[in-house]
C-alpha positions in Angstrom: -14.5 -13.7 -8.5 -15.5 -11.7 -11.4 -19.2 -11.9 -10.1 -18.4 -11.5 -6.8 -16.8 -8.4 -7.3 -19.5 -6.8 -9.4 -22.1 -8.4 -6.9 -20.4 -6.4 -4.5 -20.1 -3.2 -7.0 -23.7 -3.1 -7.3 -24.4 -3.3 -3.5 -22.5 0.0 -3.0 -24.1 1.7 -6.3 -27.3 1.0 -4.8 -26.2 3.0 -1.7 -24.6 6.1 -4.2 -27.3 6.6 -6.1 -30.4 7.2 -3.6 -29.4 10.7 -2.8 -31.6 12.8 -0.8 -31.6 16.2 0.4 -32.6 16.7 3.8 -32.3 13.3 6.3 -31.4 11.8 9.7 -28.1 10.2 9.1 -26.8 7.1 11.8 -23.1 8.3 11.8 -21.7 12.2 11.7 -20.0 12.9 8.3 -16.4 13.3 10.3 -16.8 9.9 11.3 -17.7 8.2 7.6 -14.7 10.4 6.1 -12.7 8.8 8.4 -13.7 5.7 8.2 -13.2 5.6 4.3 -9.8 7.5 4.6 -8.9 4.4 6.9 -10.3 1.5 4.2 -7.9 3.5 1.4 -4.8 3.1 3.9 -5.5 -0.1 5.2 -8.2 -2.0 4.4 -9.3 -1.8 7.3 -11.6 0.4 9.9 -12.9 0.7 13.1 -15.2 3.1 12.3 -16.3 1.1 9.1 -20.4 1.0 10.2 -20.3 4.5 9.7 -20.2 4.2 5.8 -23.3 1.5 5.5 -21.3 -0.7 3.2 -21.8 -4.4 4.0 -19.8 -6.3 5.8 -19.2 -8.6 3.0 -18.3 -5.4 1.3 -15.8 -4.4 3.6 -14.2 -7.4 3.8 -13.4 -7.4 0.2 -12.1 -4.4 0.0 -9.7 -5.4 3.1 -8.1 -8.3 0.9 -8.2 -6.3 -2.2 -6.4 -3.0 -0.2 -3.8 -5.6 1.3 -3.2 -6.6 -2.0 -2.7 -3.7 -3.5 -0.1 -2.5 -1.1 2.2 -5.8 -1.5 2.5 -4.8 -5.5 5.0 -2.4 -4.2 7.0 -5.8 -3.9 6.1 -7.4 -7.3 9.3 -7.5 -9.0 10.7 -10.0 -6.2 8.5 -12.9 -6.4 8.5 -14.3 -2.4 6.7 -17.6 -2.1 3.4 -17.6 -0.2 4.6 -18.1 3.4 7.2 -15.2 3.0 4.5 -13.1 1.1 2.3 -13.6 4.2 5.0 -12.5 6.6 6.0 -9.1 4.4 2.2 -8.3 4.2 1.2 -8.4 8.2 4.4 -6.6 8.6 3.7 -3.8 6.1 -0.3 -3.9 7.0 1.4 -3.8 10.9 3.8 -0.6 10.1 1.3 1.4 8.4 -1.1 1.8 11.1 2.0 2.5 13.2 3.2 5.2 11.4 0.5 6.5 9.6 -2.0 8.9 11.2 -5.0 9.8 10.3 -7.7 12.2 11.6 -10.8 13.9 10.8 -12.8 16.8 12.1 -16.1 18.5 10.8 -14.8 21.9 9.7 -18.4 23.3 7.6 -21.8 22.0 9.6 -24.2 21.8 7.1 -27.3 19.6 6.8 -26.8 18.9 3.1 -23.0 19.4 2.3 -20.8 19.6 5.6 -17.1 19.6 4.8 -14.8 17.4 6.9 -11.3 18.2 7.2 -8.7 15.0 7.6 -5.5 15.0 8.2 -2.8 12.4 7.6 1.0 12.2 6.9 2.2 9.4 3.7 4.7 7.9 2.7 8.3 9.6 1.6 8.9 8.1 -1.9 12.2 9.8 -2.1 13.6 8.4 1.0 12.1 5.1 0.1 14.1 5.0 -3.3 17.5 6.3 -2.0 17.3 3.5 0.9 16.7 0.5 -1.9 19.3 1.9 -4.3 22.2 1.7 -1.8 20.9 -1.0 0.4 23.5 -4.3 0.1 20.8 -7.0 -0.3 18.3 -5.1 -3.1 21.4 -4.9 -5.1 22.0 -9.0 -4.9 18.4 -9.4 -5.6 18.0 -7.4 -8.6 21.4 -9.2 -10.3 19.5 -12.1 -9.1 16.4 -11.5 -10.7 17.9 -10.8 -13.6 19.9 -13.7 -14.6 16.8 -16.3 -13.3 12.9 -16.5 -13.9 10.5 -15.5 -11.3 9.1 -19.2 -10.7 12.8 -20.0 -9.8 13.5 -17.6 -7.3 10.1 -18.5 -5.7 12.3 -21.7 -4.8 15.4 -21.0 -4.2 16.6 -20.3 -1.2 19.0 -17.7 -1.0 16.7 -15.2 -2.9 13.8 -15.6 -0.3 16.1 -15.5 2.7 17.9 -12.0 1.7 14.2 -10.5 0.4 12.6 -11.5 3.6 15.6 -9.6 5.5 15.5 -6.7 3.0 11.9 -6.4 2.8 11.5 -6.5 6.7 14.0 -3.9 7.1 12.8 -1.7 4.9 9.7 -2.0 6.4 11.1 -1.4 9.7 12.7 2.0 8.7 9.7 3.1 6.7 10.0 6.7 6.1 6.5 9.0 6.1 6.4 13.0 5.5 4.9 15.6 7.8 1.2 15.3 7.6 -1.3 17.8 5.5 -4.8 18.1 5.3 -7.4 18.0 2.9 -11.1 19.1 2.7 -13.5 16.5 1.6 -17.2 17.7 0.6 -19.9 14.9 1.7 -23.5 14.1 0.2 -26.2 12.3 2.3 -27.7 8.2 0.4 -29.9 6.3 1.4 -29.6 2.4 1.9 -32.0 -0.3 0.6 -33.4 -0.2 4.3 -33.8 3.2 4.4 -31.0 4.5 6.5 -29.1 7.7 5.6 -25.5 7.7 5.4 -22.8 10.3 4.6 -20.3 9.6 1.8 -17.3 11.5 0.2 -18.6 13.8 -3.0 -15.3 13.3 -4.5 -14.0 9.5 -3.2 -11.7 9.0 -6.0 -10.0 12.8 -4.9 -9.6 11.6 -1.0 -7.9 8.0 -2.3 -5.3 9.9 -3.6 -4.7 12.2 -1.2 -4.8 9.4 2.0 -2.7 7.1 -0.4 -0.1 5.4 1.0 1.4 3.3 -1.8 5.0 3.0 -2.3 7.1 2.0 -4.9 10.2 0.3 -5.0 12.3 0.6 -8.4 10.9 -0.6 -11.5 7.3 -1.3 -10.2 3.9 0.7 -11.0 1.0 -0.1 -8.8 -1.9 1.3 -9.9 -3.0 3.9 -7.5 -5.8 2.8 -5.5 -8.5 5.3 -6.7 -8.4 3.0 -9.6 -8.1 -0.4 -8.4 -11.3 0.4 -6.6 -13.0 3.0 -9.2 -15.5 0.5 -10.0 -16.9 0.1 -6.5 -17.1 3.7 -5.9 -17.8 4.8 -9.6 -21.1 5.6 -8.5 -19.8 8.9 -6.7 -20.1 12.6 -8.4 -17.3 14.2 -8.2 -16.3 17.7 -6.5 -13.1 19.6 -5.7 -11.0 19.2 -2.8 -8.0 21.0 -1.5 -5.3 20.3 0.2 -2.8 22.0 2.3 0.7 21.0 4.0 0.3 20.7 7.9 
């Protein structure tokens, strides 16, 4: 895996680094913004061609995103069919209730600037709903008093997580949405085509970021579970304004 992972790390290096100034690109730069702002949310894109990354690539950041987004439930170990479930549910809800949109706001042949707009996740609401809810309360005096390999197996524990993961999910709370101005930079591929990328990806993971957290657990943030795909990418500033 470690291989793989770097394997795939260098591909998208090799796209980063090959800057040029003045170029042809296959996709407009709205479209690639998108497309990225979409991977960081999901894991997923239909607009995915636009950034040039592999397909190999872009299916292992899908798994990886996925992931990511079910250490939210970490602390309540769910065995693998009922980890499978939660997951396509979440994946499911998110591109339900999250919305995200782009439009070129500065046209310029070196550094346009694309303006997205998407509404997240409300944290807040998120932690009031699992601190009063009936069936987190069981589970966390269940996790307490047994190990995690345990409650994989027992019954009762996976029945009532299913139910209070799925409801939660159901009720999933997001905040109005805001927007937030990405700067992009033209690179070159090994073939020769030009792409546009995000000056500043590790500034647009955070801001499209939908991670949630439910009571003791600390995902990391997703700019840095993926920093060392897109490490090759110079950073700029970005700002970003309620909608």
């Amino acid at each position: 895996m470690i291989k793989k992972i770097l394997s795939l790390t260098t591909i998208f290096l090799s796209l980063c680094l090959v800057t040029v100034d003045a170029a042809t690109p296959k996709f407009s730069a709205d479209k690639a913004v998108l497309a990225y702002a979409e991977l960081y949310t999901f894991g997923t894109s239909e607009n995915v061609a636009a950034t040039g990354l592999p397909q190999e690539f872009a299916e292992e950041i899908q798994k990886r995103m996925q992931n990511h987004l079910m250490m939210a439930f970490k602390n309540y170990p769910l065995n693998p069919e009922n980890f499978a479930t939660v997951q396509t549910k979440l994946v499911e809800k998110l591109h339900e209730v999250i919305k995200i949109s782009a439009r070129l706001k500065v046209d310029d042949a070196e550094n346009p600037v694309v303006e997205i707009t998407a509404n997240h996740i409300n944290q807040k609401v998120v932690d009031e709903m699992t601190e009063h809810d009936g069936d987190f309360k069981t589970l966390d005096v269940m996790r307490h008093i047994s190990e995690p390999l345990e409650l994989a197996t027992d019954g009762q524990f996976q029945s009532t997580a299913l139910k209070a993961f799925q409801r939660l999910i159901d009720e999933l709370p997001v905040k109005d949405a805001t927007t937030f101005e990405v700067a992009c930079k033209l690179v070159e591929d090994d073939n020769g085509n030009f792409y546009w990328i995000p000056q500043d990806m590790s500034a647009l993971s955070k801001f499209v970021d939908p991670t949630f957290k439910i009571k003791e657990t600390d995902p990391k943030a997703i700019d840095d579970l993926l920093i060392q795909i897109f490490g090759g990418v110079a950073p700029s500033s970005g700002n970003s304004t309620e909608g």
